[in-house]
C-alpha positions in Angstrom: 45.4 2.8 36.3 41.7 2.9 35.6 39.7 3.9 38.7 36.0 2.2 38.6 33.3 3.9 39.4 31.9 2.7 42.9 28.4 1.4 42.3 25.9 0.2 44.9 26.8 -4.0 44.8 23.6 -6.8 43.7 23.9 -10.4 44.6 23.4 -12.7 41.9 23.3 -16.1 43.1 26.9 -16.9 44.5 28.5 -13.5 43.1 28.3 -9.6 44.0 28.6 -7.4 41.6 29.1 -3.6 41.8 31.3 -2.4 44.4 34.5 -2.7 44.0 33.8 -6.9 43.2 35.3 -8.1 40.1 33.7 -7.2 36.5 32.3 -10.4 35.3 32.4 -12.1 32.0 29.1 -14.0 31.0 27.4 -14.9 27.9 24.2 -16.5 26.6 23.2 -19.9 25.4 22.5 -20.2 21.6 20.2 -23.5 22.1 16.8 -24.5 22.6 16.3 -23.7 26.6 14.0 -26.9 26.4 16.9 -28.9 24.9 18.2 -29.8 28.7 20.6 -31.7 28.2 22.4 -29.5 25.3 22.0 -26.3 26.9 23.4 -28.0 30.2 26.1 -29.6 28.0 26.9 -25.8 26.6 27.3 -23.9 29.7 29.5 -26.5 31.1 31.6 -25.8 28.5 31.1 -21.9 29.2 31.9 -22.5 32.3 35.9 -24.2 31.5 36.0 -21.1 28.8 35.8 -18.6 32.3 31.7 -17.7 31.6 30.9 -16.4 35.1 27.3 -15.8 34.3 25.2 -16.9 32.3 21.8 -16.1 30.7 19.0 -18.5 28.5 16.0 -17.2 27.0 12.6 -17.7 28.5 10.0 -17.4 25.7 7.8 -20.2 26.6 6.1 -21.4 29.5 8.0 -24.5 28.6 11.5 -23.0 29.0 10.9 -21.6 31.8 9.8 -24.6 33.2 13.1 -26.0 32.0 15.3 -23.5 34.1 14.7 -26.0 37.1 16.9 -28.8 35.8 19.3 -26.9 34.3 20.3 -25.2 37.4 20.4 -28.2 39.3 23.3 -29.7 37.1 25.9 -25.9 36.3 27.7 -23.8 38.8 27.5 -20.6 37.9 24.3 -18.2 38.2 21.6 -18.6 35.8 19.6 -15.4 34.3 16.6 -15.8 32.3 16.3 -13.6 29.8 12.1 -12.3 29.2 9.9 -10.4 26.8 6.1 -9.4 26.8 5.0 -12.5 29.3 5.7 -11.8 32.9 3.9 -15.1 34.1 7.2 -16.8 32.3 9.5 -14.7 34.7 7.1 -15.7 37.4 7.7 -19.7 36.3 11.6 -19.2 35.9 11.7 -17.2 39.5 9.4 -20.3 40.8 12.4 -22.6 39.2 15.5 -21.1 41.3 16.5 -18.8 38.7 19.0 -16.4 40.0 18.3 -13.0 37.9 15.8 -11.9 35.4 16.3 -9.5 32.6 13.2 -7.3 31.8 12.0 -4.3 30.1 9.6 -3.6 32.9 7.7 -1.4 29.9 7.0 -4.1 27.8 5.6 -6.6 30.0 1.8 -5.5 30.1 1.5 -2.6 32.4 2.3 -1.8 36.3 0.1 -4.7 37.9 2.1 -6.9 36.1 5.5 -6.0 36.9 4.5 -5.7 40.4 3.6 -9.5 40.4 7.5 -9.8 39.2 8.7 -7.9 41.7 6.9 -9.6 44.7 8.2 -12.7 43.6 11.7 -11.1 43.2 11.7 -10.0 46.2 10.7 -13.1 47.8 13.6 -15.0 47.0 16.3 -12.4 47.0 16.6 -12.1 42.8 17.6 -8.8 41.3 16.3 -7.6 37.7 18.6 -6.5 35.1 16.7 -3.5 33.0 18.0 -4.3 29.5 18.1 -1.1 27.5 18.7 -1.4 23.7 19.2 1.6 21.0 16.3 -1.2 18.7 13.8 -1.3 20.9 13.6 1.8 22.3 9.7 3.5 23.2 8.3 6.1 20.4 7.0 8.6 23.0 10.6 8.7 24.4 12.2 9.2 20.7 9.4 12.0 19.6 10.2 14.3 23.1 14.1 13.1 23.3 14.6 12.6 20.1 16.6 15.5 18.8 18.9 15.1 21.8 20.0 11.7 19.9 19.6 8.6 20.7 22.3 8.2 23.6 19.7 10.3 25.3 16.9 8.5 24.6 18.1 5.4 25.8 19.1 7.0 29.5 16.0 8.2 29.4 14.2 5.0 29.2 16.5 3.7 31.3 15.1 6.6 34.0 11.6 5.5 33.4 11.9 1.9 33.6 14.1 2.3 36.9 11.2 4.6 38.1 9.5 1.9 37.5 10.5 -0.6 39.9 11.9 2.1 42.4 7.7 3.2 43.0 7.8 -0.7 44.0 10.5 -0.2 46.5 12.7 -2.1 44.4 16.4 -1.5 44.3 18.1 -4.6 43.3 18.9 -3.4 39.8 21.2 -3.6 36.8 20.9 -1.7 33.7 22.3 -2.2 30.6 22.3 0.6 27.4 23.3 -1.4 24.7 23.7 0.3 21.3 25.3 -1.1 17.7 27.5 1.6 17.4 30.5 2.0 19.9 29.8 5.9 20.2 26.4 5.7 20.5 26.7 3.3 23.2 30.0 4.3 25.2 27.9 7.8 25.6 24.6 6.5 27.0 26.7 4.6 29.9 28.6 7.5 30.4 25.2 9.4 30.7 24.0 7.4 33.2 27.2 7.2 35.5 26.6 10.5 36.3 23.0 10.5 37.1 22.3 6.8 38.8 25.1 4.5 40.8 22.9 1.1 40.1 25.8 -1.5 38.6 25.7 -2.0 34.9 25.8 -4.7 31.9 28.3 -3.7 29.4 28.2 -4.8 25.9 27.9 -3.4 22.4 24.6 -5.1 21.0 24.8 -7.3 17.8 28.4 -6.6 17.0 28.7 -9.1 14.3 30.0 -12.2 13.5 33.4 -13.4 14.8 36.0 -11.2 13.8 34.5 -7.7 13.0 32.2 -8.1 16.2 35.1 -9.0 18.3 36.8 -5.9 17.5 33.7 -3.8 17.7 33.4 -5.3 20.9 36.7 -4.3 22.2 36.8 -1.0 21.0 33.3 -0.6 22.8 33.2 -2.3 25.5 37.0 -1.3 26.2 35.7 2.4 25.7 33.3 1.6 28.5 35.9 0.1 31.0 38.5 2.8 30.5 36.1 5.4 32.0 35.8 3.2 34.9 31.9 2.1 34.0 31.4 -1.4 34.0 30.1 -4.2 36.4 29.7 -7.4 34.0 30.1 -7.3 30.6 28.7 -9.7 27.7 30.5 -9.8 23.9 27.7 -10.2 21.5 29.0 -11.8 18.8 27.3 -14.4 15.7 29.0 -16.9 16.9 29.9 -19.9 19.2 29.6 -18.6 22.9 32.8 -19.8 24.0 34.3 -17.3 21.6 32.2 -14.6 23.8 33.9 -15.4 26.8 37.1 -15.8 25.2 36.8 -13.0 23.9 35.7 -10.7 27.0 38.9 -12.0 28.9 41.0 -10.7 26.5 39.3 -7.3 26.7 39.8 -7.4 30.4 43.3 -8.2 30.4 44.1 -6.1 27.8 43.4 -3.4 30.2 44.7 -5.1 32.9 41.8 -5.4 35.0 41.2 -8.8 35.3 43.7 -11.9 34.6 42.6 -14.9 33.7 44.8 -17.5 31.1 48.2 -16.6 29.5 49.3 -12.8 28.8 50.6 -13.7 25.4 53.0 -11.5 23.4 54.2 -11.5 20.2 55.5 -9.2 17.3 54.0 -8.2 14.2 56.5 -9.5 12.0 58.7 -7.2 9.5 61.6 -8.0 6.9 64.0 -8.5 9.8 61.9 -11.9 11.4 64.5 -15.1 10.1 62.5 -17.6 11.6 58.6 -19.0 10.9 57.3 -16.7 13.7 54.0 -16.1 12.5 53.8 -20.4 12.6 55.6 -20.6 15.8 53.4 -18.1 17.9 50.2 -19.5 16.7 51.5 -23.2 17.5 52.5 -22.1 21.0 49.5 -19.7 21.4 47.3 -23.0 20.9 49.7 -25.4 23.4 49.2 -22.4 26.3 45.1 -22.2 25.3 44.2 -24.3 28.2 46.5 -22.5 30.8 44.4 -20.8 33.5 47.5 -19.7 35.7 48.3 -15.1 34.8 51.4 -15.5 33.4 53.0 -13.5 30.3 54.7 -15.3 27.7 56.5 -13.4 24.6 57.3 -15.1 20.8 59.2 -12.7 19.3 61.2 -12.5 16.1 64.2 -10.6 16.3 66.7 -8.5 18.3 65.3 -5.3 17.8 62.6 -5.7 20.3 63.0 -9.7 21.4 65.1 -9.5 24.2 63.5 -6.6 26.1 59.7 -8.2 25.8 61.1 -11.0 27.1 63.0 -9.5 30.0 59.2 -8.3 31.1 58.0 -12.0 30.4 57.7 -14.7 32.8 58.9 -16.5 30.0 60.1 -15.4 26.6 61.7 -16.6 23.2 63.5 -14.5 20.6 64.2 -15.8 17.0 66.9 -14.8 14.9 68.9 -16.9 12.2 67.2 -20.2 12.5 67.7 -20.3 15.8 65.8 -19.0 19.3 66.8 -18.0 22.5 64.7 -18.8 26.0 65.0 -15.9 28.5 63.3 -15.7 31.8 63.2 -12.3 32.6 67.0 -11.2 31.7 68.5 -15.0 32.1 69.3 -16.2 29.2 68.0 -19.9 29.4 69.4 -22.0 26.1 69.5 -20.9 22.5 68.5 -23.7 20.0 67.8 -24.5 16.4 64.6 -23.5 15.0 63.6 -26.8 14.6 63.5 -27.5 18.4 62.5 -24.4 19.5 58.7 -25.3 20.1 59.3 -28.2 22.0 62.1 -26.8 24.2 60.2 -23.8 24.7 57.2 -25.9 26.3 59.0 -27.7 28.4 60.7 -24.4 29.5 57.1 -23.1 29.7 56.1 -25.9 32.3 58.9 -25.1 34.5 57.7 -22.0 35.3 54.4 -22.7 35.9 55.7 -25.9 38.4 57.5 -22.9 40.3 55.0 -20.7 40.3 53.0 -23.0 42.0 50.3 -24.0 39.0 51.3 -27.9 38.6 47.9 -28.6 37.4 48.3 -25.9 34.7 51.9 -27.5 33.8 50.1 -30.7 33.3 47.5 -28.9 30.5 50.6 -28.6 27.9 
C-alpha cells in the first residue's frame, strides 16, 4: 500500500488537489488556442478519455482572449499555460481561466508578477510553478551546479516559490520536470522533504507514443510509489487522448486510482493452443469504452488461466481450441474457439448489469 504524502490542498476550479483528494490525470491541447471550435472539440474528447484537467497555451494576446469561449462550452478546469508576457496571464485570468502555469522568473521582474498575483488572488486562481531540467537559470547551474542538476531544479523551485510567498501568496503547485526518469524522480523527492505545496508529476518530453509511454511509467510511477504526486500529466509526441489513456493505466497499475477495465492477460509461450494474442487484443478493444473498475483476464492455458481468473470479475482460459468462462472459481461454459469472443461479451455484460453499471453493459 503506498502512503501519499499529505500536502497542503489548492482549488482548481471544481477540483482540490493535495490532501488526501484524488491524483488527477490531465493533459494539454495540441491545437491552435484561437482555433475555438477545434480545441473545444479536443477537450471534449479529453474529457470522455478521463482528462480531469486540462491546460492550452497562452502565447498571444489573442489566445488568451480565446480562453473565454472555450470555457464556457467544457467541464473540466481550464489552465493556461504562459511564458515571458504576464499581461497574457492577466487577459486569460480576466477570461475565467481557472489556473495559470508560470515561471514567476521569466516573466519580466517582481512588479510584474505581482500584477499576476493580485489578479490571482482576486478571483481565487492558484499558479502552478513549472520547473523544467531545459530551462533552468545560469546563476542557479554555476553556484548548484556540481550538486547536479536534481539540485538545481529544487533550487529554482525555492526561489521562484520565494517569489510569490514575499507576495503572500500560497496557492501553489510546483512541478520539476526532467527528461530523464532519475534525474526527475530525485528533484521531487528533494522537494518532499523540504516544501508540502502539492505537485505536477510528469517526465518532460518523453517521446513519441511508445518509448515515451514507458518512460512515462517508469517515471512517473517512480514518483507515485514514494507517495509524491498530486496531478500528473504524460508528455508524449502524440495524440492527447493517448496521454490520458495513458496516465490511467499508470494509476491503476498501482492501484491508486480506477478508472475503465483492469485487463489481464498472459504473455504467451509454446503452451498457448488458441489465437490468444488475437483474442485479447479483440476483447481489449470491445471493453475500451467501459468506465465501470472491473478486472477481466484472457489467458492462454492451464498453467496460470484458471487462478487469474479466479481473482477476475470475469475471466477466460484457452486450451485446445476451446475456452472456458470463470467468474471467480465458477466455471461458467466452456466453448469452441470460434465462439469464444462473442460468448465471452455477452458473459462480460452480465456482470456489469449485476454490478450495477447497465450503461457500461450497453457500450459493448
Amino acid at each position: 500500500m503506498i502512503k501519499r504524502r499529505k500536502t497542503r490542498e489548492v482549488k482548481i476550479g471544481n477540483l482540490v488537489i493535495g490532501g488526501e483528494n484524488p491524483i488527477r490525470v490531465q493533459s494539454m491541447t495540441n491545437t491552435k488556442t484561437t482555433d475555438i471550435e477545434g480545441t473545444v472539440k479536443q477537450i471534449l474528447g479529453l474529457e470522455n478519455a478521463g482528462c480531469e484537467l486540462v491546460r492550452v497555451t497562452a502565447p498571444t494576446i489573442e489566445a488568451a482572449r480565446a480562453i473565454g469561449d472555450i470555457k464556457k462550452q467544457i467541464h473540466i478546469p481550464l489552465v493556461a499555460d504562459i511564458h515571458f508576457q504576464y499581461l497574457f496571464a492577466i487577459e486569460a485570468i480576466k477570461q475565467g481561466v481557472d489556473k495559470i502555469r508560470i515561471n514567476p522568473g521569466n516573466i519580466g521582474g517582481k512588479d510584474n508578477v505581482k500584477e499576476v498575483v493580485k489578479a490571482c488572488k482576486s478571483r481565487g486562481i492558484p499558479i502552478r510553478i513549472g520547473i523544467n531540467m531545459g530551462s533552468l537559470e545560469k546563476d542557479l547551474f554555476e553556484r548548484f551546479g556540481g550538486k547536479g542538476i536534481s539540485y538545481v531544479m529544487l533550487k529554482s523551485a525555492e526561489r521562484n516559490i520565494k517569489i510569490l510567498e514575499e507576495l503572500d501568496f500560497f496557492d501553489i503547485v510546483v512541478s520539476l520536470k526532467g527528461s530523464d526518469v532519475p534525474t526527475t524522480v530525485e528533484a521531487y523527492e528533494l522537494f518532499s522533504k523540504e516544501f508540502d505545496y502539492p505537485v505536477h508529476v510528469g517526465i518532460t518530453e518523453a517521446g513519441t507514443l511508445e518509448n515515451g509511454s514507458i518512460k512515462s511509467a517508469v517515471g512517473i510511477g517512480s514518483v507515485l510509489s514514494r507517495g509524491i504526486g498530486d496531478t500528473l500529466r504524460v508528455s508524449l509526441s502524440a495524440d492527447p487522448m493517448e496521454e490520458v489513456k495513458v496516465g490511467w493505466q499508470i494509476l491503476k497499475s498501482l492501484g491508486l486510482r480506477q478508472r475503465g477495465i483492469n485487463f489481464v492477460s498472459c504473455p504467451t509461450c509454446g503452451r498457448t493452443e488458441i489465437d490468444l494474442i488475437g483474442l485479447a487484443n479483440r476483447v481489449e478493444k470491445a471493453l475500451s469504452r467501459v468506465e465501470a473498475p472491473i478486472t477481466v483476464a484472457v489467458m492462454g492455458c492451464v498453467v496460470n488461466g484458471p487462478g487469474e481468473a479466479s481473482f477476475a470479475d470475469i475471466g477466460l482460459c484457452g486450451g485446445r481450441g476451446q475456452a472456458a468462462i470463470f467468474r471467480g472459481k465458477k466455471l461458467v461454459a466452456t466453448v469452441k474457439e470460434s465462439e469464444a469472443f462473442e460468448r465471452f461479451l455477452v458473459e462480460v455484460k452480465k456482470v456489469l448489469i449485476e454490478k450495477g453499471f447497465e450503461k457500461d453493459a450497453d457500450k459493448i
